[in-house]
N, C-alpha and C positions, 0 to 999 in steps of 0.2 A: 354203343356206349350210352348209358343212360345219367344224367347228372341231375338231380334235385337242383328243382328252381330256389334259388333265395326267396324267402317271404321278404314282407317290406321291411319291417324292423331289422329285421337280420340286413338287408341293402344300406338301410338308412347308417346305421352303425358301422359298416362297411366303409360310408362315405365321410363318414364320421372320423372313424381313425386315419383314412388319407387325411382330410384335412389337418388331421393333429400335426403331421410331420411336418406343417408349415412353418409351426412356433418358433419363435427364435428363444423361448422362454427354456433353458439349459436342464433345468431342474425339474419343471413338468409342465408339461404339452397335452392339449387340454384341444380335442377337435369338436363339431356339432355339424348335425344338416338338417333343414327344416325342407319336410316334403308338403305340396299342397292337397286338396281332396281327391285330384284325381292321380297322387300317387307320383309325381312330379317332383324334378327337383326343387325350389326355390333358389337354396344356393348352402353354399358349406362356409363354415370360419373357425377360427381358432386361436387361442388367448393372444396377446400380447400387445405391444405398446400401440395407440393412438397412429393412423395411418400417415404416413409420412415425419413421423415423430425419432430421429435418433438417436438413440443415446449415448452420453456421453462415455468416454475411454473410464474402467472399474466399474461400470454400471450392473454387470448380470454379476460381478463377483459378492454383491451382497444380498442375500437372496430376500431377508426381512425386511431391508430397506426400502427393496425397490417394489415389493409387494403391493402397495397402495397407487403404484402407477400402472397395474398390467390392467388391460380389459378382460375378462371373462370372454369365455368362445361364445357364450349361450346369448351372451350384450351382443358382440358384434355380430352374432348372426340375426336378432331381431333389430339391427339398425337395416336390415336387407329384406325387411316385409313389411305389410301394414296390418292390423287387428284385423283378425277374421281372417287371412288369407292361406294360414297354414293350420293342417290340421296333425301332423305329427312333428317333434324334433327329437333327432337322436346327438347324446351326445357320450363323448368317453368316458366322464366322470358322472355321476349322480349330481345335480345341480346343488350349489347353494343353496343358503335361504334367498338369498336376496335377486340370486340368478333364476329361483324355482317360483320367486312371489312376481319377476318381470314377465315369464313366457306366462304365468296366467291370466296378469293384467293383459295378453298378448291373445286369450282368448282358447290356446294349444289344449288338446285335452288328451294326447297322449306323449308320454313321455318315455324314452328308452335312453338306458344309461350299462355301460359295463361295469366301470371300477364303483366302488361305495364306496362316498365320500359320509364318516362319520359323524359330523361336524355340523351335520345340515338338517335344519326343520323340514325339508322336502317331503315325504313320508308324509307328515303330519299336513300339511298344506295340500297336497293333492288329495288325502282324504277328505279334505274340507269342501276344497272348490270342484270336489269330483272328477280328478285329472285321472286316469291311466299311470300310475308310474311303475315300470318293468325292469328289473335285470338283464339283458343279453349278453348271455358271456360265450356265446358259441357263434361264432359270425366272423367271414373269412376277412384274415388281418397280414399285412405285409410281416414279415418276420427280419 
């Protein structure tokens, strides 16, 4: 039996979407992995509150409210590297602006995302600072 290897991106995204199932975030679950140059994990994350943070009884039942408290997966996975040490991250959504202007201050120059997020100057900012940014929407995901 012969089976095609996963490329990286296809892997990273991979690890990407385990991560998502971490979210305690009801409404959407948002995973990332940053691999380093030689193709390594660093480590995976995935949106939601502040570690060790919990919240109180009604908290996920208002989704706009509690929006301004949740962390980005793309945040808490660059609190698990230092500048220069990774050289891809994959995550499930297409980054924000604000998620896609931190992984560049972060030095990343490729980026892989499945869902488009339409909301996001990403696009534009990676053509600026010369980033990689990719769609993968074919890449083996838990069902």
């Amino acid at each position: 039996m012969t089976s095609e290897r996963l490329s990286i991106p296809r892997y990273a995204m991979a690890l990407a979407h385990v991560a998502s199932l971490r979210s305690e975030d009801p409404y959407r679950k948002v995973g990332a992995a940053a691999l380093d140059f030689d193709n390594r994990v660093i480590g995976t994350a995935y949106n939601g509150l502040a570690p060790g943070f919990n919240a109180p009884e009604g908290f996920w039942s208002d989704r706009d409210a509690r929006q301004k408290f949740m962390l980005h997966a793309e945040i808490n996975l660059c609190s698990l590297f230092k500048r220069g040490e990774v050289k891809l991250v994959a995550t499930t959504t297409m980054p924000c602006t604000a998620c896609m202007q931190t992984l560049c201050s972060y030095g990343i120059k490729e980026i892989y995302y499945h869902e488009a997020y339409h909301v996001s100057d990403a696009p534009e900012i990676a053509r600026i600072y010369g980033v990689k940014l990719e769609q993968i929407t074919d890449y083996p995901m838990v069902k």
